[in-house]
C-alpha positions in Angstrom: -57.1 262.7 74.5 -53.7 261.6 76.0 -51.2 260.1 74.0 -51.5 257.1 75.8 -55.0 256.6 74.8 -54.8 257.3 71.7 -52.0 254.5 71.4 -54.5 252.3 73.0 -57.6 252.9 70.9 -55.0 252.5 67.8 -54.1 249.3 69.1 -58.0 248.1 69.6 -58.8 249.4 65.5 -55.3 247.7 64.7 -56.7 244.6 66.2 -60.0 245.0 65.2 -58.5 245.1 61.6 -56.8 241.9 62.2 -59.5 240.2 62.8 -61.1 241.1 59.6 -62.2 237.6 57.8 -59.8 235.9 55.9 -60.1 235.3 51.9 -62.4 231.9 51.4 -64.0 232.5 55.2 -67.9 232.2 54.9 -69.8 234.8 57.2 -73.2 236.2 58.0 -73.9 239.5 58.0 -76.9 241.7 57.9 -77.4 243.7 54.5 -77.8 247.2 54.8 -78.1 248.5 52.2 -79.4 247.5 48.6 -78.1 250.2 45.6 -76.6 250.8 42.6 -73.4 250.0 43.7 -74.2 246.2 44.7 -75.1 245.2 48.4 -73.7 246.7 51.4 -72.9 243.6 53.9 -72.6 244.5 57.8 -70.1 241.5 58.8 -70.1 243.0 62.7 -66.3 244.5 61.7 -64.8 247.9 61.1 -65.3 247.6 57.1 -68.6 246.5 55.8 -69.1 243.6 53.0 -69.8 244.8 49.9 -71.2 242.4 47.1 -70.6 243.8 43.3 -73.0 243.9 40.7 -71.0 241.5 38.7 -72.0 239.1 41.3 -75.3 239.6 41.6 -75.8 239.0 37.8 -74.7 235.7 38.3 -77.9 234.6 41.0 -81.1 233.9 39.3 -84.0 236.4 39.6 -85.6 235.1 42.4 -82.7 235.2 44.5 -82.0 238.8 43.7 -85.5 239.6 44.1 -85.2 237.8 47.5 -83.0 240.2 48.8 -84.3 242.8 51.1 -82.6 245.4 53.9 -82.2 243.7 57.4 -82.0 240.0 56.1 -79.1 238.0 57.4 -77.5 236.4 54.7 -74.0 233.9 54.5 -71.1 235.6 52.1 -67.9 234.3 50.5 -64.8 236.6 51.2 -63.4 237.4 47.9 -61.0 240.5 48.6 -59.8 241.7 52.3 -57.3 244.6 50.8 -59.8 247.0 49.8 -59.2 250.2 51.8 -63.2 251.0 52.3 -64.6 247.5 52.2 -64.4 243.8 52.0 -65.5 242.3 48.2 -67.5 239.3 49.2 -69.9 237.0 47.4 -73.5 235.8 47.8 -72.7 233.7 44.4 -69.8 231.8 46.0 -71.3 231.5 49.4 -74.3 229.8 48.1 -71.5 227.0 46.0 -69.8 226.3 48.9 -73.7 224.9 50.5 -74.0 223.5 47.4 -70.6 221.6 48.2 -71.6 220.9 51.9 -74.8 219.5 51.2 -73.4 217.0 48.3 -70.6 215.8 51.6 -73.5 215.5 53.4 -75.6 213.2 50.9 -72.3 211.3 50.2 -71.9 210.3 53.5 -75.5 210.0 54.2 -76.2 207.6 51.2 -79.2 209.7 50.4 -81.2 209.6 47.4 -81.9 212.5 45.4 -83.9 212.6 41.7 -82.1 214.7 39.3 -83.0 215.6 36.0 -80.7 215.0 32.7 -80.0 218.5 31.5 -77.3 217.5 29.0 -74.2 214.7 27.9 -71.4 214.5 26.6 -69.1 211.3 25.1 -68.2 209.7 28.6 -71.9 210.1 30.0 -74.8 212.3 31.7 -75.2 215.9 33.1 -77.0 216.9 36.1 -77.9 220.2 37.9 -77.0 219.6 41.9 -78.4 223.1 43.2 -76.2 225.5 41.5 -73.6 222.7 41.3 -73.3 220.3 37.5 -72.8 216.6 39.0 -71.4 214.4 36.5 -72.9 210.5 35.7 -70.7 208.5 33.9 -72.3 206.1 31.6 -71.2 202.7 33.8 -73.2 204.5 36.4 -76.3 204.7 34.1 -78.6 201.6 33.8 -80.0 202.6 30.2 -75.9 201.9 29.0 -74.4 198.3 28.9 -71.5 197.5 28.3 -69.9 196.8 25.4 -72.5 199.2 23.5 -71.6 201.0 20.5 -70.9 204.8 21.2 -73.4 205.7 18.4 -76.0 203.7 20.8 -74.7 204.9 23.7 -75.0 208.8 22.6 -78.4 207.8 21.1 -79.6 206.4 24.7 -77.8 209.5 26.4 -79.8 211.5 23.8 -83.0 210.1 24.9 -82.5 210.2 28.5 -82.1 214.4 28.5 -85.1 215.9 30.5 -85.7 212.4 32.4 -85.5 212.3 36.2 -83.5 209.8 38.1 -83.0 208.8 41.2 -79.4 209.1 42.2 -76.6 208.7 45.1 -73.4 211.2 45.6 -70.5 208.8 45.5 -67.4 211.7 45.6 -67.6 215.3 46.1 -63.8 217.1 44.9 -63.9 220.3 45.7 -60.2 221.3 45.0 -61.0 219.7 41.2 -64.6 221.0 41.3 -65.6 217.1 40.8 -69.1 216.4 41.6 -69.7 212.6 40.6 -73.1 211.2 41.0 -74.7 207.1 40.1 -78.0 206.3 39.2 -76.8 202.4 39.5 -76.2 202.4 42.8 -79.5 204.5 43.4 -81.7 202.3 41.2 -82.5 199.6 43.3 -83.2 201.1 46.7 -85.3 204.0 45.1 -87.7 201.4 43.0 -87.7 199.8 47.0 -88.6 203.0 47.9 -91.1 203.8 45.8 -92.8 200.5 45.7 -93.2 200.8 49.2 -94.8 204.3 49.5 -97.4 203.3 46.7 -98.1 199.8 48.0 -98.9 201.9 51.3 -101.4 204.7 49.3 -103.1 202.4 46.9 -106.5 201.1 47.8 -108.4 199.1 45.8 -111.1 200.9 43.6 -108.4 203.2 42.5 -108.2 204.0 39.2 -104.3 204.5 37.6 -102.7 204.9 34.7 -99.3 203.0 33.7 -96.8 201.9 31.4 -96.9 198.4 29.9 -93.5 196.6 30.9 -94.4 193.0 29.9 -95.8 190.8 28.0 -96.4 187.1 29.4 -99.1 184.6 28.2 -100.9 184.7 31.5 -101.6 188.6 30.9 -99.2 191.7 31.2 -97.3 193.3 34.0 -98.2 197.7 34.0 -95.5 199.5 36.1 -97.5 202.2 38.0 -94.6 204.6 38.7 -92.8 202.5 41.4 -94.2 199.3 41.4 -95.7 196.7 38.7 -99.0 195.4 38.7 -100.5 192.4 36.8 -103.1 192.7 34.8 -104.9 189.0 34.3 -105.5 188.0 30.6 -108.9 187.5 31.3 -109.2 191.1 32.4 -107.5 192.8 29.7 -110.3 192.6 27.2 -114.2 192.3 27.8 -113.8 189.3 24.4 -112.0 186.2 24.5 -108.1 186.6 23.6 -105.6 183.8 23.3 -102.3 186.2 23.9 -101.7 189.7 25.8 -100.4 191.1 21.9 -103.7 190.8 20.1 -104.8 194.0 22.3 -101.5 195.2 23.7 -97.9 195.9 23.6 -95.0 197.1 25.8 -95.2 201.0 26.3 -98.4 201.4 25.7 -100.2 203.8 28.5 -103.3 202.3 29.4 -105.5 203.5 32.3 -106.4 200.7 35.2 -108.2 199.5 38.2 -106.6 198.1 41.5 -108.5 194.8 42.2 -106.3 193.4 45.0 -104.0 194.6 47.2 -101.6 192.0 48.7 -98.9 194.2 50.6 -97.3 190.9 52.7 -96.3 189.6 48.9 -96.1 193.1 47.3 -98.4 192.3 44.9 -100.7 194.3 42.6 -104.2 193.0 41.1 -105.5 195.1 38.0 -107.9 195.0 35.5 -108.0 196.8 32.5 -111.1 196.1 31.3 -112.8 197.6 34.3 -112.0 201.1 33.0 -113.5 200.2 29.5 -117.5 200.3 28.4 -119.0 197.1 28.9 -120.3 196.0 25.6 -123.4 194.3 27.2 -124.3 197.5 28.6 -125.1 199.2 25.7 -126.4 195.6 24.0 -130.4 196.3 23.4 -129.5 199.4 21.7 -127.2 197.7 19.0 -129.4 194.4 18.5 -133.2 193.5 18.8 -135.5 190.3 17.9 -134.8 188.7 14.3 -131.7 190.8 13.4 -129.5 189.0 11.3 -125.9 188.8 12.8 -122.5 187.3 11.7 -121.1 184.6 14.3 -117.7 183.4 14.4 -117.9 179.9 16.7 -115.9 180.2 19.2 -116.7 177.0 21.5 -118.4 173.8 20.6 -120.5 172.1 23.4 -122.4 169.1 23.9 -125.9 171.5 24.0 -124.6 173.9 21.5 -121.9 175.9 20.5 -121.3 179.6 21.6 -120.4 182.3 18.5 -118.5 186.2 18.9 -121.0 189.0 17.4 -118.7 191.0 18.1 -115.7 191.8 20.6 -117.1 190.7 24.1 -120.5 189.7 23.2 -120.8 186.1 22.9 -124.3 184.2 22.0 -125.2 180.8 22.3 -126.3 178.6 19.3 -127.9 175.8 21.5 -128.3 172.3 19.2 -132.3 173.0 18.8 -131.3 175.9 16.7 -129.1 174.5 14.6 -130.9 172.6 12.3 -134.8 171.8 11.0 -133.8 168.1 11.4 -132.8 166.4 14.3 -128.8 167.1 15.1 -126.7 164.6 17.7 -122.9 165.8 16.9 -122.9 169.8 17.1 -119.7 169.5 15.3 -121.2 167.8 12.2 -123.2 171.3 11.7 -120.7 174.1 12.7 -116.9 174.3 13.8 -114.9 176.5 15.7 -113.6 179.1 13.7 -116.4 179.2 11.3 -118.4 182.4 10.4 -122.3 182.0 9.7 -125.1 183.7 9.6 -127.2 184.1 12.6 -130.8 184.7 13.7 -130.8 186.7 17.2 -134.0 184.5 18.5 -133.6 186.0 22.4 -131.7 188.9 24.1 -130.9 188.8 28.3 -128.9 192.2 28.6 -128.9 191.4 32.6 -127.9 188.2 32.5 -126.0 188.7 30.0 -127.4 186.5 27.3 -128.3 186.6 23.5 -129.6 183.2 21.9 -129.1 182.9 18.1 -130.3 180.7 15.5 -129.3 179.3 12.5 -131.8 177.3 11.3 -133.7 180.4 11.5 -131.9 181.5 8.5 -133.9 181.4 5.0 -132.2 180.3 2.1 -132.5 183.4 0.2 -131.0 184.9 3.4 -128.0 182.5 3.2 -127.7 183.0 -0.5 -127.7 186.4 -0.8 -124.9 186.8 2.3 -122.6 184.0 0.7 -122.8 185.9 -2.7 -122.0 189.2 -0.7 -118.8 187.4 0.5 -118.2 185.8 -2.5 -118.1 189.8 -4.1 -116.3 191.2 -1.5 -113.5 188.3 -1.3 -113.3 189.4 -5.5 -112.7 192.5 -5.0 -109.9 191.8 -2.6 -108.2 189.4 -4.8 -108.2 192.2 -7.8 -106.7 194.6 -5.2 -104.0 192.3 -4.5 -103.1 191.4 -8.0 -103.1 195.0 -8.9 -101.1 195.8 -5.6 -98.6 192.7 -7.3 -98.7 194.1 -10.8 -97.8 197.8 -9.5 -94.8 196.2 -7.6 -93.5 194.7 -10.6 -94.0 197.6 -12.6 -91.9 200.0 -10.4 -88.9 197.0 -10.0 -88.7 196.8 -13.8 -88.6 200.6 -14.5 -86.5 201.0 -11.6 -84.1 198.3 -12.5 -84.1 200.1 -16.0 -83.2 203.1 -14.5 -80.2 201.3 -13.2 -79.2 199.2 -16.6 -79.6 203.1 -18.2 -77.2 205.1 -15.4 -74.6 202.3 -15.6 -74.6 202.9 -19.8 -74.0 206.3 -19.4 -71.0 205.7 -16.7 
């Protein structure tokens, strides 16, 4: 080979070296090579890529199991002065996506649901691929201000292991500032979400939800994304007179779609539905002549109707209310009264069961008013013993005190 081209194929290596990728450059290359000394990189130059075990430690098993000869994979260039190879990073090279895809949601507005993994005073930790975004508290709806910070860190507490929806509102990389709100995300996600449920539901389905509300009218259930009502009248197969007497907010209670109104966005449920209907099941609990207790619940001009229990109801019609002739059903029975009852007829399909009282002997009414009389007895004892203990403990306990402050 001639002097001349030697100098000439120097000057193609020399260039070939210059073009070797520069410190914080992000290439692809083609692995060659997986071994005890780390990965071998082909970056397409004169020096391969080589990626340290140090580095490899730091991806998690699946990655490094992902590996495999041939794949092309995107490196971080950590170290060009190496005389055999160039150091690079698979580590680093998957941060700096990390970093591009949080621009990419910032500008986008996107919304993303993150999970709390930890806190600290000023708010809320959360993973961002390999990233840790930061929410500060006036970015979280659970904190108000003007809350105490033992609140606040109880609330932050509560929220770890929660998913959220959230928005990117500013990526730093110089300051390795990831900053992250769930306010800003709240509003548009529940949107969101109320939207892509209002367009699965059907009615017939059956769901399960959180209680959010109590209002006299009944109780609003949010279904993950979107809150249904549930009627009064269809929380309970019996008669209530408030939503509270059979539930309360955060209870999970199971649920049927009645109606769908998607132009309004609005949910029909019913909660009794779901639940055994006690007229079912009503021939095997009663038959002909069994004596039941009543509690009137409803005075009419032809009767009054009485609870037997919780959602079966009977009717005490005014012929059966007396051996003598009655004209004012409220001159015999009132609402709220409990008597004993005769069951004279039972309709499980319609849904019927006539009761008597008239039918009632006199020993029969005896014997159950002296049964109440015993039982209301042994209640009152328990309650003045319940009393007398009380006062017992607050007099040794206050001489407990009188005998400690003696001694000091």
């Amino acid at each position: 080979m001639s002097s001349e081209d030697t100098n000439l194929l120097q000057a193609l290596l020399d260039q070939h070296d210059y073009e070797l990728p520069e410190v914080g450059d992000i290439r692809k290359g083609i692995i060659v090579a997986i071994n005890s000394q780390g990965v071998i990189i082909d970056l397409g130059t004169k020096r391969d890529g080589l990626v340290q075990p140090s580095d490899l430690s730091k991806l998690t098993d699946e990655d490094r199991a992902a590996l495999q000869v041939n794949d092309e994979i995107p490196v971080y260039v950590v170290n060009n002065d190496q005389p055999d190879s160039v150091i690079v990073s698979i580590h680093m090279a998957q941060l700096n996506q990390d970093w591009i895809d949080a621009e990419a949601m910032m500008e986008s507005g996107q919304i993303l649901e993150c999970e709390i993994i930890g806190y600290n005073k000023g708010g809320a930790i959360v993973p961002f691929g390999r990233l840790r975004g930061f929410v500060p508290a006036s970015h979280l709806t659970d904190l108000t201000p003007g809350m105490s910070d033992r609140k606040r860190q109880q609330r932050l507490a509560k929220l770890r292991g929660e998913k959220l929806p959230m928005k990117v509102i500013e990526v730093d990389r110089r300051r390795r500032r990831l900053v992250l709100s769930q306010r800003d995300a709240q509003k548009e996600w529940e949107e969101k979400r109320k939207g892509e449920l209002l367009e699965n539901l059907k009615e017939g389905d059956v769901l399960t939800g959180t209680i959010s509300g109590l209002r006299d009218f009944g109780v609003f259930v949010d279904l993950g994304g979107a809150d249904g009502l549930v009627h009064i009248s269809e929380l309970a197969w019996h008669r209530i007179d408030h939503p509270r007497e059979v539930v309360k907010v955060g209870d999970e209670i199971e649920v049927v779609v009645l109606k769908l109104d998607r132009a309004e966005q609005r949910i029909s449920l019913s909660r009794k539905q779901v639940m055994a209907n006690p007229w079912d099941s009503v021939e095997q609990r009663y038959q002909l002549n069994q004596l039941v207790e009543g509690k009137v619940t409803r005075i009419l001009d032809y009767g009054a109707f009485a609870e037997i229990e919780p959602g079966i109801e009977g009717l005490l019609h005014v012929s059966q209310l007396s051996r003598t002739n009655v004209e004012n059903v409220g001159e015999v029975v009132k609402e709220g009264e409990t008597h004993l009852l005769r069951i004279v007829s039972i309709d499980s399909t319609r849904q019927r069961i006539g009761l008597s009282l008239k039918a009632v002997t006199a020993q029969e009414q005896i014997e159950w008013m002296a049964q109440h009389m015993a039982q209301a007895e042994a209640v009152d004892d328990e309650a003045v013993a319940s009393a007398e203990a009380a006062v017992a403990e607050g007099v040794s306990m206050a001489e407990d005190a009188v005998g400690s402050s003696e001694e000091e």
